[in-house]
C-alpha positions as a Markdown table, in Angstrom:
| # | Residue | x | y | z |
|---|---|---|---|---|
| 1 | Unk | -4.3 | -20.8 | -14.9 |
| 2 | Unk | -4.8 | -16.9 | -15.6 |
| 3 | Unk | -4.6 | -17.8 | -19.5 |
| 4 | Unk | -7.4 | -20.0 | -18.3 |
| 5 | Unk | -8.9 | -17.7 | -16.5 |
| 6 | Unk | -9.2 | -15.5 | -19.5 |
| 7 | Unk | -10.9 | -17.5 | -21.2 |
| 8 | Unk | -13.7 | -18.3 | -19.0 |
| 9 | Unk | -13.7 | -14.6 | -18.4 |
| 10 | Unk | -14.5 | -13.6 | -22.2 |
| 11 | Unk | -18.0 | -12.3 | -22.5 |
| 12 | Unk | -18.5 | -12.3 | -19.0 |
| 13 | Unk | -16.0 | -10.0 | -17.3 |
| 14 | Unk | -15.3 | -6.4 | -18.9 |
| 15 | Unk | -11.9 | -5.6 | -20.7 |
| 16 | Unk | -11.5 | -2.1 | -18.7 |
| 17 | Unk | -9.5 | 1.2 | -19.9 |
| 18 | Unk | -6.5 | 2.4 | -19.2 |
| 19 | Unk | -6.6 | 6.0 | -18.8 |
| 20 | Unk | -4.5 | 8.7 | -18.7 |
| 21 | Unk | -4.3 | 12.6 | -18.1 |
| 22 | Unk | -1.6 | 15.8 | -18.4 |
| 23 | Unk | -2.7 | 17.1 | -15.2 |
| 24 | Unk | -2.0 | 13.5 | -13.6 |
| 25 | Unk | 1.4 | 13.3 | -15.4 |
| 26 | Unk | 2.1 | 17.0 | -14.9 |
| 27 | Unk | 1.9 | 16.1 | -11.0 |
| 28 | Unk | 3.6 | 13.1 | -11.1 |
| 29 | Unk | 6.1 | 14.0 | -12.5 |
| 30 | Unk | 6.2 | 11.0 | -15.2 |
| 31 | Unk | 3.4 | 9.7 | -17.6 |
| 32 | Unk | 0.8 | 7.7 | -15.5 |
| 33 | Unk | -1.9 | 5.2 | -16.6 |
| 34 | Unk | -4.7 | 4.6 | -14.9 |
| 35 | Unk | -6.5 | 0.8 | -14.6 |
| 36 | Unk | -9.9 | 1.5 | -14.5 |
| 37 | Unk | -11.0 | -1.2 | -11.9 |
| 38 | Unk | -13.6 | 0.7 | -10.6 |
| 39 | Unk | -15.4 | 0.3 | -14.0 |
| 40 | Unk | -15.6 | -3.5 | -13.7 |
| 41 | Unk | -19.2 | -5.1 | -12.8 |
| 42 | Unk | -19.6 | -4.6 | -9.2 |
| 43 | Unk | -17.5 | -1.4 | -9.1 |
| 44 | Unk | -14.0 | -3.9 | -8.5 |
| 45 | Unk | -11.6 | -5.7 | -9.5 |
| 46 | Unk | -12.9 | -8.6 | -7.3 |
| 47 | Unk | -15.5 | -9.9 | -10.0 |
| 48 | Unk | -12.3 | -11.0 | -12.1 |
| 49 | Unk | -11.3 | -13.6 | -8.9 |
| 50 | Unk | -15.3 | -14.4 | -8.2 |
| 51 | Unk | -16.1 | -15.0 | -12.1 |
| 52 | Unk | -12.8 | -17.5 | -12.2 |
| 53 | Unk | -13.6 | -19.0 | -9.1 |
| 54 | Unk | -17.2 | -20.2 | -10.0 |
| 55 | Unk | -16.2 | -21.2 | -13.2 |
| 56 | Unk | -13.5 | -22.9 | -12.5 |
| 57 | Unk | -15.8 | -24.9 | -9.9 |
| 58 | Unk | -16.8 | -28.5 | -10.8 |
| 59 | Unk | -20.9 | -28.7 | -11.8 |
| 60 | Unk | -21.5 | -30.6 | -8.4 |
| 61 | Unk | -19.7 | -28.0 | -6.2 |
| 62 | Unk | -21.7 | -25.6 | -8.1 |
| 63 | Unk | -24.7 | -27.3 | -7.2 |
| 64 | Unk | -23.9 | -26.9 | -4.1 |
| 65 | Unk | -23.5 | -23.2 | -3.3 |
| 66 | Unk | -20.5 | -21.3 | -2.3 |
| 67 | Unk | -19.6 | -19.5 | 0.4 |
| 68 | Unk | -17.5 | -16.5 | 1.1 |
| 69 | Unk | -16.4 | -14.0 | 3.5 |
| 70 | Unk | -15.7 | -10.3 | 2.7 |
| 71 | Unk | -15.7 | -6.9 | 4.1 |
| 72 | Unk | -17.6 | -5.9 | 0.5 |
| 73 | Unk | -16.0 | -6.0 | -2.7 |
| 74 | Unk | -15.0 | -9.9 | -1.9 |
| 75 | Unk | -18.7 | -10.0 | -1.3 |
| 76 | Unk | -20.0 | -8.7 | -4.2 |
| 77 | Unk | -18.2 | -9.8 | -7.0 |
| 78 | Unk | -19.0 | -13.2 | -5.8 |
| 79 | Unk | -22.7 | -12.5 | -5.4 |
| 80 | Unk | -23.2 | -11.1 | -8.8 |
| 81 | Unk | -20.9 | -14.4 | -10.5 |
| 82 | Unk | -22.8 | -16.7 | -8.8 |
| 83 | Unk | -26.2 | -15.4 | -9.7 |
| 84 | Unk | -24.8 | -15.9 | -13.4 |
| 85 | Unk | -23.9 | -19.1 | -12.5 |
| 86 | Unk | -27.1 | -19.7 | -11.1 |
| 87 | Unk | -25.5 | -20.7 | -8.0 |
| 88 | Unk | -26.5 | -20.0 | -4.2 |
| 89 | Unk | -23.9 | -18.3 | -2.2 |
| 90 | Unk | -23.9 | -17.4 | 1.3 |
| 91 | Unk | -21.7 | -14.3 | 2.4 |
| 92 | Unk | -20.2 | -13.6 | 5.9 |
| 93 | Unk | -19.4 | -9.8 | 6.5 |
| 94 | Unk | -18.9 | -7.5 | 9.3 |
| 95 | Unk | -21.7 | -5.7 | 10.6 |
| 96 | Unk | -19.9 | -2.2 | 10.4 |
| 97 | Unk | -18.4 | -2.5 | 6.7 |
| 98 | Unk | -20.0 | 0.1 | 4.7 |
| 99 | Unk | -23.9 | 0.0 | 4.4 |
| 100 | Unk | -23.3 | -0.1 | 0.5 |
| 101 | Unk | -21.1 | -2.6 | 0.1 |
| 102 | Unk | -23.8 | -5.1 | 2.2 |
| 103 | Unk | -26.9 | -3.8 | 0.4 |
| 104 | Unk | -25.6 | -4.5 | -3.1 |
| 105 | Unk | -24.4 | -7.9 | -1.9 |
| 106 | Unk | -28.0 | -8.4 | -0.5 |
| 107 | Unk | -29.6 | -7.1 | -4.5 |
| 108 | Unk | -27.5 | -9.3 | -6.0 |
| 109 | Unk | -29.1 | -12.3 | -4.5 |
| 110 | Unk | -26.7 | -13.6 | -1.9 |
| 111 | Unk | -27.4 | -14.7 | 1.9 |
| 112 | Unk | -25.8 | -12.4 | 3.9 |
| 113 | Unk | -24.9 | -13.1 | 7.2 |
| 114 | Unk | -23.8 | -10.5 | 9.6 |
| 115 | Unk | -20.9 | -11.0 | 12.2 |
| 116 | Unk | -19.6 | -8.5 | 15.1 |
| 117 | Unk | -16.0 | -7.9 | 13.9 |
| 118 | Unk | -16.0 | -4.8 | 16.2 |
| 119 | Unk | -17.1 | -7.6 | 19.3 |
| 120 | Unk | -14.1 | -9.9 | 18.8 |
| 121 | Unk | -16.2 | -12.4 | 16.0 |
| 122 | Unk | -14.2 | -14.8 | 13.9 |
| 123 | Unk | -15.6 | -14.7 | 10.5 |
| 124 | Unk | -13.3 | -18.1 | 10.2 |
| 125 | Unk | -15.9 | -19.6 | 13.1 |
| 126 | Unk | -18.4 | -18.2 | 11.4 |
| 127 | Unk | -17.4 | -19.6 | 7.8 |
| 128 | Unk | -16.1 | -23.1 | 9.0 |
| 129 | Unk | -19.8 | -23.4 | 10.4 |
| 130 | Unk | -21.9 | -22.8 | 7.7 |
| 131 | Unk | -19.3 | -24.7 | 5.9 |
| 132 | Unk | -20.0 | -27.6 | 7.9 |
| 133 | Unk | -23.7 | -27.7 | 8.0 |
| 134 | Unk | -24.3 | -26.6 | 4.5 |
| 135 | Unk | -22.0 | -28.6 | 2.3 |
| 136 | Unk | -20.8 | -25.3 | 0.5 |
| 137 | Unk | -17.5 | -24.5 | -1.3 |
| 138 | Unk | -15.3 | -21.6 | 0.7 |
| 139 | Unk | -14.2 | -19.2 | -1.8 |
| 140 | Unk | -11.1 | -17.0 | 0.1 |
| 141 | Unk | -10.9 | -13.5 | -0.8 |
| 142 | Unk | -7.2 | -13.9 | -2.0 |
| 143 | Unk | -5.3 | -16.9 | -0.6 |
| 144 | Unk | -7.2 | -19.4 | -3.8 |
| 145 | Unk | -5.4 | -19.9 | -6.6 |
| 146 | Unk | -8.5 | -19.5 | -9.2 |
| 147 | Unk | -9.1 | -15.9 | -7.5 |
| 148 | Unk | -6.0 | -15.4 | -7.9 |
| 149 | Unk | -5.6 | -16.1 | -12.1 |
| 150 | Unk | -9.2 | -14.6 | -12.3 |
| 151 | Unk | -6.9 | -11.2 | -10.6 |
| 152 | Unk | -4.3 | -12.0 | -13.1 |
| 153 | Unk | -6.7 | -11.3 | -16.1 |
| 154 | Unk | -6.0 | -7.9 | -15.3 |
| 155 | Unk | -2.2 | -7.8 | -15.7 |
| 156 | Unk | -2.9 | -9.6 | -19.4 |
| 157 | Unk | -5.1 | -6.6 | -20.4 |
| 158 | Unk | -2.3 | -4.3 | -18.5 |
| 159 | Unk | 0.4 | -6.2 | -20.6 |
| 160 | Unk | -1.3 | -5.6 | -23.9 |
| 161 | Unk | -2.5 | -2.2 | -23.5 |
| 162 | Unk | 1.1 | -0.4 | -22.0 |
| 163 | Unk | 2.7 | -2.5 | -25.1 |
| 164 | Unk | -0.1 | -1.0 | -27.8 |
| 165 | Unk | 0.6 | 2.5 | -26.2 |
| 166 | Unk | 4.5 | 1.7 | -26.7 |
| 167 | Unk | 5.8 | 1.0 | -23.1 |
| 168 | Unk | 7.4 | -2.0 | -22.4 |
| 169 | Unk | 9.1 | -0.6 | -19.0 |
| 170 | Unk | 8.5 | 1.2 | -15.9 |
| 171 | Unk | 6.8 | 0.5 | -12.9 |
| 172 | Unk | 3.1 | -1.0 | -11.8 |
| 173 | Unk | 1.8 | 0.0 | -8.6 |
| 174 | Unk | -1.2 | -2.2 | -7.6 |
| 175 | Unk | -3.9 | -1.7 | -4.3 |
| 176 | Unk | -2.8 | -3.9 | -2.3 |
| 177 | Unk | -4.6 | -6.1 | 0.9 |
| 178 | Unk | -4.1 | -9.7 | 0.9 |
| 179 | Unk | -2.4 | -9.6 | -2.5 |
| 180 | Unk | -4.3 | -11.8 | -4.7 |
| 181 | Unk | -4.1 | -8.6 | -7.0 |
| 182 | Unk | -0.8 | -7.9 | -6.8 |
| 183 | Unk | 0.1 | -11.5 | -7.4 |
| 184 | Unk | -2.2 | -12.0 | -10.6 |
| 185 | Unk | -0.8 | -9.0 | -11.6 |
| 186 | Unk | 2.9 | -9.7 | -11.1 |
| 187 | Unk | 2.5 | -13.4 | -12.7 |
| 188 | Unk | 1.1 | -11.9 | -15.7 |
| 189 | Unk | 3.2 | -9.0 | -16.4 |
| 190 | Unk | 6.3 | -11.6 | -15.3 |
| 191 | Unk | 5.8 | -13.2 | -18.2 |
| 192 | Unk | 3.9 | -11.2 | -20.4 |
| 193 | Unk | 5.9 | -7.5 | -20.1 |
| 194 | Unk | 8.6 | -8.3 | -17.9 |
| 195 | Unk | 10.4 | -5.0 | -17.8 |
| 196 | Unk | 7.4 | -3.5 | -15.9 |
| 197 | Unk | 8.0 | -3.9 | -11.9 |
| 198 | Unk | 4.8 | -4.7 | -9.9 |
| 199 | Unk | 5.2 | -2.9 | -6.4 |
| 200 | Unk | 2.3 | -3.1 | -4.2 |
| 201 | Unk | 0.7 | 0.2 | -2.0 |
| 202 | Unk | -0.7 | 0.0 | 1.2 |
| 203 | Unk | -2.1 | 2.8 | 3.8 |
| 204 | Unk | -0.1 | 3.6 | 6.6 |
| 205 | Unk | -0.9 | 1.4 | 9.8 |
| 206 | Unk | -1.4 | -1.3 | 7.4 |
| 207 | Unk | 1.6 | -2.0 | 5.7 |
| 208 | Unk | 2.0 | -5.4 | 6.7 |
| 209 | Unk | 2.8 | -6.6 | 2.8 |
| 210 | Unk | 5.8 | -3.5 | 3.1 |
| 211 | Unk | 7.1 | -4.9 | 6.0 |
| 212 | Unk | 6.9 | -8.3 | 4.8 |
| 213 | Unk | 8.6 | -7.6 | 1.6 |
| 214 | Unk | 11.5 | -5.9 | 3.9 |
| 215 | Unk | 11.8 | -8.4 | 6.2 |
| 216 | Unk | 11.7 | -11.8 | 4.5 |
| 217 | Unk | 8.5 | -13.0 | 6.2 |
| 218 | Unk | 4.9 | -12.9 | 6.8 |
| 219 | Unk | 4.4 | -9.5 | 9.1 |
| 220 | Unk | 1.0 | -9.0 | 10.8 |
| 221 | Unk | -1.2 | -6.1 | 11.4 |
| 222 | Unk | -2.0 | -5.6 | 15.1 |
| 223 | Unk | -5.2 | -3.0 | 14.5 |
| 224 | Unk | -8.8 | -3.4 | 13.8 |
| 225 | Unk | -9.6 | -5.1 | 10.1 |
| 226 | Unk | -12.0 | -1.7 | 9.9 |
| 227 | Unk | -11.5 | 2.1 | 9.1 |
| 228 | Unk | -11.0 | 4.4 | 6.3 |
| 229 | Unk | -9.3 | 1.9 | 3.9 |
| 230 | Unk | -11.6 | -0.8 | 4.3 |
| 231 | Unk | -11.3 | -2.6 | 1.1 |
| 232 | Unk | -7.6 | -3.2 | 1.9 |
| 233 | Unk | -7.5 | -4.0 | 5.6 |
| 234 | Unk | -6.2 | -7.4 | 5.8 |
| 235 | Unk | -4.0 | -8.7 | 9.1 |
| 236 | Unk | -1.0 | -10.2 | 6.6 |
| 237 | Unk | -0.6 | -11.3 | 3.1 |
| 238 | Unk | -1.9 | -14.3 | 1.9 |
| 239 | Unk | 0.1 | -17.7 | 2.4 |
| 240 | Unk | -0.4 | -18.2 | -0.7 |
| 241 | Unk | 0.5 | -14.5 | -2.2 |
| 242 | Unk | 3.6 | -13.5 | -0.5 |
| 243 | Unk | 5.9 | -15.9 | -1.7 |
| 244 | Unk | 4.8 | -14.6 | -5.3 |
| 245 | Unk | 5.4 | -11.1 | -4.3 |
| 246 | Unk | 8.3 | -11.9 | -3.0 |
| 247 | Unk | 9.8 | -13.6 | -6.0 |
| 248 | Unk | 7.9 | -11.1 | -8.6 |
| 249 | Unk | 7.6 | -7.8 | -6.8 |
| 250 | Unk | 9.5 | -4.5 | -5.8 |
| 251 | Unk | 9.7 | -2.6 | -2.3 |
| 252 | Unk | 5.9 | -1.5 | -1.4 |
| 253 | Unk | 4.9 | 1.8 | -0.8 |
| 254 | Unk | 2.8 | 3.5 | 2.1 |
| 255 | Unk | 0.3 | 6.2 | 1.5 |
| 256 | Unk | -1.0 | 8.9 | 4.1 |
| 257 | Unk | -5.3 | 9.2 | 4.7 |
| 258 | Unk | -4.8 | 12.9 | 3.3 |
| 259 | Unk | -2.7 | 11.2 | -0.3 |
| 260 | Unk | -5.5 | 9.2 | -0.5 |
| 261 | Unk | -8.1 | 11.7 | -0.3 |
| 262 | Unk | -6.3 | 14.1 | -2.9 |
| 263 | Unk | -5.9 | 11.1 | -5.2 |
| 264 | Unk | -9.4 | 10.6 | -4.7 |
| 265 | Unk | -10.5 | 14.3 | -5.8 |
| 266 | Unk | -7.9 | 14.1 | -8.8 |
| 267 | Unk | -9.4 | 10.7 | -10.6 |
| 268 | Unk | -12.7 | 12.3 | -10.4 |
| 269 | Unk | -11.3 | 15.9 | -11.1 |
| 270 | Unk | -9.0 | 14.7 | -14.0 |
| 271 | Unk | -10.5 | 11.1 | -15.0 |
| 272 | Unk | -14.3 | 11.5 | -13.9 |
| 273 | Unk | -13.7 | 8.3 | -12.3 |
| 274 | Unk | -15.2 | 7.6 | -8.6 |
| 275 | Unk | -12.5 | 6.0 | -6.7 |
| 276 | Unk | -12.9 | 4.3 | -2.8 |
| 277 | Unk | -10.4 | 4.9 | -0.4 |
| 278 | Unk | -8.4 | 1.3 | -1.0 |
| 279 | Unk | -8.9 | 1.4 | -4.5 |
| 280 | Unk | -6.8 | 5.1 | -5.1 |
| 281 | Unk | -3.9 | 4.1 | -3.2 |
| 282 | Unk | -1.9 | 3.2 | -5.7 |
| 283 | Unk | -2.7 | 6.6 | -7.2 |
| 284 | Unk | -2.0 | 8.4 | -4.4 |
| 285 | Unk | 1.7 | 6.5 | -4.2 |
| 286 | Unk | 2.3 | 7.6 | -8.2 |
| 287 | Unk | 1.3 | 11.1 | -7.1 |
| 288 | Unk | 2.6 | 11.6 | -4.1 |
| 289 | Unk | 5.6 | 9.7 | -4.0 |
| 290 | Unk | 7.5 | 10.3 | -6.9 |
| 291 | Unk | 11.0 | 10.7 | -5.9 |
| 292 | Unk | 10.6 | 6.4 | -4.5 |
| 293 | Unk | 9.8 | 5.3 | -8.3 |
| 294 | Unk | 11.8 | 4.9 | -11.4 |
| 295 | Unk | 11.2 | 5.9 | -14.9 |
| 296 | Unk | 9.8 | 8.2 | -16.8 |
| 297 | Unk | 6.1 | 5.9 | -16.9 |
| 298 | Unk | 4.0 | 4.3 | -14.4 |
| 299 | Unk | 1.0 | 2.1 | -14.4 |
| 300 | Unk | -1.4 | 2.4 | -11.6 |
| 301 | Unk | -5.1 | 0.3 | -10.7 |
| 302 | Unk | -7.3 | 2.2 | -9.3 |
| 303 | Unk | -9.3 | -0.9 | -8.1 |
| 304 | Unk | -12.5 | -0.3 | -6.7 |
| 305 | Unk | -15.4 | 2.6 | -6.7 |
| 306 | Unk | -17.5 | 1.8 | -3.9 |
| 307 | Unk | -17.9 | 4.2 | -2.0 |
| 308 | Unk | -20.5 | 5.7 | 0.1 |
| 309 | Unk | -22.0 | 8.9 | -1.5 |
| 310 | Unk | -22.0 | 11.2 | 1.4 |
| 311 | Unk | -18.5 | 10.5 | 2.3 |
| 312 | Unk | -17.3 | 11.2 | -1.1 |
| 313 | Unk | -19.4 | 13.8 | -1.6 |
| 314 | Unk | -17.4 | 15.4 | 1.5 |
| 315 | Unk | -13.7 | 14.4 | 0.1 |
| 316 | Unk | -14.5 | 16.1 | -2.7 |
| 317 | Unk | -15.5 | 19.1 | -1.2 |
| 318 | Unk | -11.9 | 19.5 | 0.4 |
| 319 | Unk | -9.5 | 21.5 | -1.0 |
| 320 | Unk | -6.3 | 20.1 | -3.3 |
């Protein structure tokens, strides 16, 4: 399926850099590469997983019009593949995700419908409604296998581009919410470069894929899907995900607001990349948390760029 996937992505979905820096190694500790997810259309990885998904739809589903549900970067990749599709989607989101997030969703032609997350609102209700009355296809943020090969386009480019710089070992450290990146990841590199470990990164207070991975089954999150990591707030990995990161994947790692923030600064200090808060995670963890990996290389995404200008503008005023 993510060979597939690849191939309805050619033309369509960009074939993004992987980056690197001396500063960035020099603080790691260990060479580190860089995914530039945040380059993709829609400033995230999440067009890779809405491009597969509508074209992977039959021409009468299409027809249709999908539906989806996202705090933002779900939202938008979506939006934008099925406006190439020519498609009509419908978008659920919380009224207090970022402003952004909902006004590009809104410019690139989708319905969006606002819920009150913050008021106890199921976005499931919500979804299963429309559903209902409008004949559309639900397109899950992770738990779908095409999002999840569309994700796994990523670990091919990953594969090739580690091989073509001459590493074939090492560790990947991938964003991680529900874990439809993180899977597609770890399936690809699996097979593709299968010395390379795929462990996922979460913030701290939401390390339900951690505890999961420690445990042996599905933890859940008990706070609010909302707050600095937005992207990346999920209650529990997929159904769907965990048992490929638990077959495929290393321990996770958890990352402190302040990591975050400095990883932040650093990717646009060192990269001149513009990172949000869930998508520099993964930095942060190679950064930050070098005495948990192993090898003398690591691969990081930094996965989405969507972020609100003001509060970057203020993160990057901070000092290292």
């Amino acid at each position: 399926m993510i060979r597939a996937a690849a191939g309805r992505a050619k033309g369509h979905v960009r074939k993004t850099p992987l980056l690197s820096s001396p500063f960035l190694d020099e603080v790691a500790g260990r060479r580190v590469f860089v995914k530039a997810e945040c380059l993709q259309h829609t400033g995230s990885f999440k067009f890779r997983g809405g491009w597969s998904a509508l074209s992977g739809l039959s021409r009468a589903a299409r027809a249709a019009g999908v539906l989806a549900y996202s705090s933002g970067n779900h939202a938008q990749g979506v939006a934008l593949a099925a406006r190439l599709h020519g498609v009509p989607a419908t978008i659920i989101m919380p009224a207090d995700a970022p402003p952004l997030k909902i006004s590009n969703t809104k410019a690139y032609g989708a319905e969006v419908i606002l819920y009150d997350r913050a008021g106890g609102a199921s976005r499931e209700e919500v979804g299963a409604h429309m559903q209902a009355a409008r004949g559309l296809t639900l397109i899950r943020p992770y738990d779908e296998p095409l999002v999840i090969a569309g994700q796994g386009t990523c670990g091919l480019e990953i594969a090739a581009q580690l091989a073509a710089l001459g590493v074939t070992s090492g560790e990947m450290l991938t964003c991680c919410g529900g874990g439809g990146l993180t899977a597609g990841i770890a399936l690809a590199l699996a097979e593709q470069a299968p010395e390379i470990r795929v462990r996922p990164v979460e913030p701290v207070g939401f390390d339900d894929t951690v505890r999961s991975l420690v445990s042996g089954r599905i933890e859940r999150n008990t706070g609010p899907e909302s707050g600095y990591w937005d992207a990346i707030l999920t209650p529990s990995p997929g159904q769907q995900t965990f048992p490929i990161l638990q077959s495929l994947c290393g321990p996770g790692l958890v990352v402190t607001e302040a990591e975050t923030r400095a990883a932040i600064r650093l990717a646009f200090e060192r990269l001149k990349l513009v990172a949000e808060p869930g998508g520099a995670v993964a930095l942060a963890a190679a950064l930050f948390h070098g005495t948990e990996l192993k090898g003398d290389a690591v691969g990081v995404t930094l996965s989405g760029g969507n972020v609100d200008r003001t509060a970057f503008a203020t993160v990057l005023a901070e000092a290292n």
